[in-house]
C-alpha positions in Angstrom: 25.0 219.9 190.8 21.9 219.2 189.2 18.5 221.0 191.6 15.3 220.8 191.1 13.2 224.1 192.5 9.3 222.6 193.0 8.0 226.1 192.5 11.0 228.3 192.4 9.2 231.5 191.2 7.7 232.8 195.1 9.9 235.7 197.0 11.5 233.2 199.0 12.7 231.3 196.6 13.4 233.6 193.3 16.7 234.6 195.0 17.3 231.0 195.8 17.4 230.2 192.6 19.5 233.5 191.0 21.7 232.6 193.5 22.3 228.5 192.8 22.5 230.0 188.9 25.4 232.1 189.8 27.1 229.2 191.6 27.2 227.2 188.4 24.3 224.7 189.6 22.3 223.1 186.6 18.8 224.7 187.5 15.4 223.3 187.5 11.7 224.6 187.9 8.9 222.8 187.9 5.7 225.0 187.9 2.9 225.9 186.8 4.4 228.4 184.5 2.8 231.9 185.7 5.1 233.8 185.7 7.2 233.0 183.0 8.9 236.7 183.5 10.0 235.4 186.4 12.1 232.4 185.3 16.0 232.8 184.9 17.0 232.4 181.3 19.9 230.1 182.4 17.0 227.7 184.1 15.5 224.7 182.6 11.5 225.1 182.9 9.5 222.1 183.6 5.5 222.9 183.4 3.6 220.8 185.6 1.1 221.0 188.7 3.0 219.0 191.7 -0.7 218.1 192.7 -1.1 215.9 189.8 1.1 213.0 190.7 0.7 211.0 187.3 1.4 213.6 185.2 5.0 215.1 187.2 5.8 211.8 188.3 5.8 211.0 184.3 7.5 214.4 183.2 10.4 213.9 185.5 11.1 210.3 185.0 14.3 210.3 183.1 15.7 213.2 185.2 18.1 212.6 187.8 18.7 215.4 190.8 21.1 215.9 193.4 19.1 217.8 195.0 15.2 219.0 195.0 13.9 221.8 197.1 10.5 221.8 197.8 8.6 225.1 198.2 5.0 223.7 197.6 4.6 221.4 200.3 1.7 222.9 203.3 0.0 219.4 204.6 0.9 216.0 205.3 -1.0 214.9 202.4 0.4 217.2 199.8 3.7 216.0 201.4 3.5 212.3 200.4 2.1 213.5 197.2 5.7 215.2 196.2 8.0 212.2 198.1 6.0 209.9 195.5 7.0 211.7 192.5 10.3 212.5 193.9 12.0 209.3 195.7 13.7 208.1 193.5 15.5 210.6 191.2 17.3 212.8 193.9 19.9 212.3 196.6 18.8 215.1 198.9 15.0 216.5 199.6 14.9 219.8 201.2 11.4 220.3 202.8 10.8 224.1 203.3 8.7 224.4 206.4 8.5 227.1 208.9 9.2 228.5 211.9 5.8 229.7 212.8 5.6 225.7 214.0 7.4 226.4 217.1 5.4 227.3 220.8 6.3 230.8 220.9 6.3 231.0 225.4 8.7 233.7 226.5 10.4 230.9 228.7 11.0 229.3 224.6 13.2 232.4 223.4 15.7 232.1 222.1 13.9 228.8 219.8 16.8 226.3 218.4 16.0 223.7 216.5 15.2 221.4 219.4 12.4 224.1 220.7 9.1 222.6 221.2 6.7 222.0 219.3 3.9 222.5 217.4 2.6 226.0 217.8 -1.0 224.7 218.8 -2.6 228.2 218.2 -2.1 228.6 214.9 -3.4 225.5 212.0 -0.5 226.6 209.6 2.0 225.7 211.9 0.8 222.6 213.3 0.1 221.8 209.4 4.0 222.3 208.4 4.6 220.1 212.0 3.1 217.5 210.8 4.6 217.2 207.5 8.5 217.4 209.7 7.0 214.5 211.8 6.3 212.3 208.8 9.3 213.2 207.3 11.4 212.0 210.5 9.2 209.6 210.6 10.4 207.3 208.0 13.7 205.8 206.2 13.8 207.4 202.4 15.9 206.5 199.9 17.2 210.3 200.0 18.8 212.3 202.9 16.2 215.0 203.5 16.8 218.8 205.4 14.1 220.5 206.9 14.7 224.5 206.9 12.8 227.2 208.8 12.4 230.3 207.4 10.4 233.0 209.1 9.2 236.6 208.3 11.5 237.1 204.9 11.3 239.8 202.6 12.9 240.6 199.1 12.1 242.4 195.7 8.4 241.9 195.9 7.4 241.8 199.6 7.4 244.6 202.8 8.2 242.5 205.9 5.1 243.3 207.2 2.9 241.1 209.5 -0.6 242.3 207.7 0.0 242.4 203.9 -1.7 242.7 200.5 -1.6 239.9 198.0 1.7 238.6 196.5 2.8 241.3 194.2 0.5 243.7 195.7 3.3 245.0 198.6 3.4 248.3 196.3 0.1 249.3 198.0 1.4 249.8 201.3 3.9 252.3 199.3 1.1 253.8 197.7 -0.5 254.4 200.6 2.6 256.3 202.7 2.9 258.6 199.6 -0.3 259.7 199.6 -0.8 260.8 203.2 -3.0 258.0 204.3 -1.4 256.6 207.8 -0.7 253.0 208.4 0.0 251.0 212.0 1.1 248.7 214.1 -0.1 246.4 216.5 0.3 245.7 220.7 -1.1 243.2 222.8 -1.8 245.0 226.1 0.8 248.2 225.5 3.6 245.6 224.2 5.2 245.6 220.8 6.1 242.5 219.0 10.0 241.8 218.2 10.8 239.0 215.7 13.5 237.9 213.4 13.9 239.2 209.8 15.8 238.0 206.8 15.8 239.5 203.2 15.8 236.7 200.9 19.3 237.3 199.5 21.1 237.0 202.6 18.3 233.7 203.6 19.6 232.3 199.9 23.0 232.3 201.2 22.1 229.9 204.0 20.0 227.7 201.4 21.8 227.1 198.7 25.1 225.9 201.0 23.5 223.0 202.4 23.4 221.2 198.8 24.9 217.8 199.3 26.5 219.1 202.8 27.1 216.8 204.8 26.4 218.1 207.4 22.8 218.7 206.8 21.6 215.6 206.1 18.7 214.1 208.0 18.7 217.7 209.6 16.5 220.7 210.3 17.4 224.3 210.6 16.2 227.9 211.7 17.0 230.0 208.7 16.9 233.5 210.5 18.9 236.8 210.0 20.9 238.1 212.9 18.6 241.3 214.1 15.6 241.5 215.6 13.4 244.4 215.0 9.8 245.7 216.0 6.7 245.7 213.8 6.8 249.6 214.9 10.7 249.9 214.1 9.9 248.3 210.6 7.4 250.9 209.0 9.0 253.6 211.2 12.0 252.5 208.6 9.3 252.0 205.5 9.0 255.7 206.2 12.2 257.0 206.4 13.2 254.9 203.1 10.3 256.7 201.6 11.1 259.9 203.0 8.2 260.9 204.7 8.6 263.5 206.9 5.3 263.3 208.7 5.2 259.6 210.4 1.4 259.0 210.0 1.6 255.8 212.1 -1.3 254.9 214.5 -0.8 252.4 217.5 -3.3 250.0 217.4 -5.1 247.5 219.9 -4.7 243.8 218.0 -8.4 242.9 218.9 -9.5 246.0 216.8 -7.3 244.7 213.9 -8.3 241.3 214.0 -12.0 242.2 214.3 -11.3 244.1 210.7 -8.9 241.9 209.1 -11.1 238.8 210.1 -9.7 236.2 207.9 -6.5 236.7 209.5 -7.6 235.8 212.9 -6.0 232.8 213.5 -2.5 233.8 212.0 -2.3 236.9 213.7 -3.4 235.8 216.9 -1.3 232.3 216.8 2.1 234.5 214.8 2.2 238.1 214.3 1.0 239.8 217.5 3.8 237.2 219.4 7.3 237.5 220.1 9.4 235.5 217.6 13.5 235.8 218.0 14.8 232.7 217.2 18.8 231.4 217.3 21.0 230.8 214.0 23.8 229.2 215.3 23.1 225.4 214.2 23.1 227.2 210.6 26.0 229.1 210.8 27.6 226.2 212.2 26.7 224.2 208.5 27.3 227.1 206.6 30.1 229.6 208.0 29.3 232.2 205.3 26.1 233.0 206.5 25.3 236.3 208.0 22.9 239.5 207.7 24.5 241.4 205.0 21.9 243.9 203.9 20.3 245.9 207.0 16.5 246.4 206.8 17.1 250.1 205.7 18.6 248.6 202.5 16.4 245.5 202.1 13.1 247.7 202.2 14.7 250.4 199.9 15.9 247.3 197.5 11.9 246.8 197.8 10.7 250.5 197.2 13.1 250.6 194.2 11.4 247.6 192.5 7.8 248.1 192.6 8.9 251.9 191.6 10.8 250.4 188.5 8.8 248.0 187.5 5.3 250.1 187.4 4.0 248.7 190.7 4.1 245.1 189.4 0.7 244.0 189.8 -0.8 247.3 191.0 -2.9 248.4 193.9 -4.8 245.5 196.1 -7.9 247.8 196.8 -9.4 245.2 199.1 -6.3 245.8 201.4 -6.6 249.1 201.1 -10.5 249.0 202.4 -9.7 247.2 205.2 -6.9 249.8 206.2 -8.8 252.4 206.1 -11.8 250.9 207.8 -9.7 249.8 210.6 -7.7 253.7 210.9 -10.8 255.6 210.0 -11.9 255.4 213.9 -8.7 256.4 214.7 -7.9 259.4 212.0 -11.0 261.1 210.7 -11.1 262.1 206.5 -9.7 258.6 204.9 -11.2 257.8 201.7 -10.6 256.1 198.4 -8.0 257.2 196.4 -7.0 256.5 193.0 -3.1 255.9 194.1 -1.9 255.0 190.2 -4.5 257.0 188.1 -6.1 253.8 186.9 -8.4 252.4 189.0 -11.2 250.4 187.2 -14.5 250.5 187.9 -14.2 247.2 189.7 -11.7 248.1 192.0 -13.8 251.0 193.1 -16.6 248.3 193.9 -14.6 246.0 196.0 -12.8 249.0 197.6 -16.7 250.1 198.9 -17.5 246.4 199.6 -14.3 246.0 202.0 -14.9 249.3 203.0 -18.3 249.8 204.2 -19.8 246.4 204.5 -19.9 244.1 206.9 -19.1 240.4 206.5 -22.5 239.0 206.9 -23.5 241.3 204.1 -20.0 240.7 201.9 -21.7 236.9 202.2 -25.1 237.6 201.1 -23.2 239.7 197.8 -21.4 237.4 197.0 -24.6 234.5 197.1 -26.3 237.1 195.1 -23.2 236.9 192.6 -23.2 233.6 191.9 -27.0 233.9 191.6 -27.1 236.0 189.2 -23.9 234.5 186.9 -25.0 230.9 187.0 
């Protein structure tokens, strides 16, 4: 088969793609071409920004797909954007949405596919709601599937509900080996569970519903089989790291979310909920299907690679502010640290910024920065 990847490069869907290469599929990316190190040799790459209709819908004129998987799409909008360029040169459309889109009610668990809908407390979700309702909405030319991924790690990403940037997961490792604790979260003394799914085992799932039959016109909860804790998953992180002395603090999500303030509405509306979802529609499409690595070996998989490959994009010291502002009332004698021997000067002055100043006064800095660089 020939498939089109409209991004193909993210942590979802790099194994996605190593995975339709090994099954013989003709493979196709169209990006912006970042991260060319990325890209399979055995891939065809197409350069292009999806948000420029004119150009892409030029580029890929004389191609023909059986099936394009579409990574890129977050708003109605951007949505009809791609279905313009794309409508008439595939058979199948697969629309990557999310699982965060479902009400998350404790009466709801475990969500199927036929769950309801949106998740009013969080904008992301209703967003990728949207785009399935105008998708349903409509007769296409092609058979489209709608999957659902939620929390998913792989290679480059720690399943963990407050992150660092993409490629930046490293610094939560940093951060364990050098003594500096980290946390998780509870909403009035309880614990979040959820799904997880390392992106191998989610490829799996993916790639078998090209041209099946059985997924057309469809949607799907792409979830692995366990369920774990937020405070089971960096109890693990520890153990994988070897860490003898569990520096883990317990932490109240209003404090978090009064420190981690751009993440309000995600955490409040996601992470700090419940989130077990059922499989079985999937694994009824796809019988090979199943959890296959535990999170023990996922997270190791992850330690392995940002150990091997020189922490990839290095430390994000913004993060690493923020944790420490938000343990430092808890744990007394957490400072900067220079976790790769290289910090730049820069670094060292956002690291303070996040650190020590508030966000009124993060505003008025950064006013004064473009001030003083027009």
């Amino acid at each position: 088969m020939k498939i089109l990847f409209i991004g193909g490069t993210g942590v979802l869907s790099t194994d996605i793609v190593k995975l339709a290469i090994k099954q013989k599929h003709e493979v196709f990316l169209l990006n912006r071409g970042t991260h060319v190190e990325d890209i399979p040799a055995e891939s065809h790459l197409i350069i292009g920004n999806i948000r420029d209709t004119i150009s892409c819908k030029k580029e890929l004129s004389n191609y023909k797909f059986d099936v394009v998987a579409d990574f890129l799409s977050y708003t109605p909008e951007q949505l009809k954007s791609t279905i313009d360029i794309i409508q008439d040169i595939c058979t199948q459309y697969i629309f990557v949405s999310s699982a965060c889109s479902y009400r998350r009610y404790s009466t709801d668990f475990p969500i199927k596919e036929n769950s309801v809908q949106p998740n009013t407390n969080l904008p992301y979700g209703i967003s990728k709601y949207e785009c399935e309702k105008l998708l349903k909405s409509l007769n296409w030319k092609f058979k489209y599937t709608i999957v659902r991924p939620y929390i998913t790690y792989g290679d480059t990403r720690i399943p963990y509900g407050i992150a660092p940037a993409a490629r930046y997961h490293g610094t939560i490792i940093a951060r364990i080996l050098s003594g500096k604790p980290m946390f998780y979260w509870n909403e009035n003394g309880h614990i979040p569970v959820c799904n997880l799914t390392h992106t191998r085992d989610f490829a799996v799932a993916f790639c078998g519903l090209f041209l099946n039959p059985l997924a057309y016109d469809e949607d799907f909860n792409i979830v692995g089989d366990e369920t774990y804790s937020w405070k089971t998953m960096v109890e693990t992180l520890y153990e994988v790291l070897e860490m003898q002395n569990k520096n883990i603090i317990n932490i109240p999500v209003q404090e978090i979310i009064d420190v981690f303030t751009t993440e309000r509405d995600f955490f409040k509306g996601d992470r700090n909920l419940d989130a077990v979802f059922d499989n079985t529609k999937i694994k009824n499409a796809v019988p090979e299907f199943k959890t296959t690595i535990s999170l023990k070996e996922g997270i190791l998989m992850t330690v392995n690679h940002y150990k091997t490959h020189n922490y990839l994009s290095g430390i994000d010291y913004c993060y690493d502010a923020l944790c420490d502002r938000l343990l430092n009332k808890h744990q007394n004698g957490i400072y900067f640290k220079d976790y790769l021997h290289n910090a730049s000067l820069i670094q060292k002055i956002r690291y303070c910024v996040h650190r020590y100043l508030s966000d009124k006064e993060k505003r008025l800095l950064s006013k004064i920065k473009k001030a003083i660089t027009k």
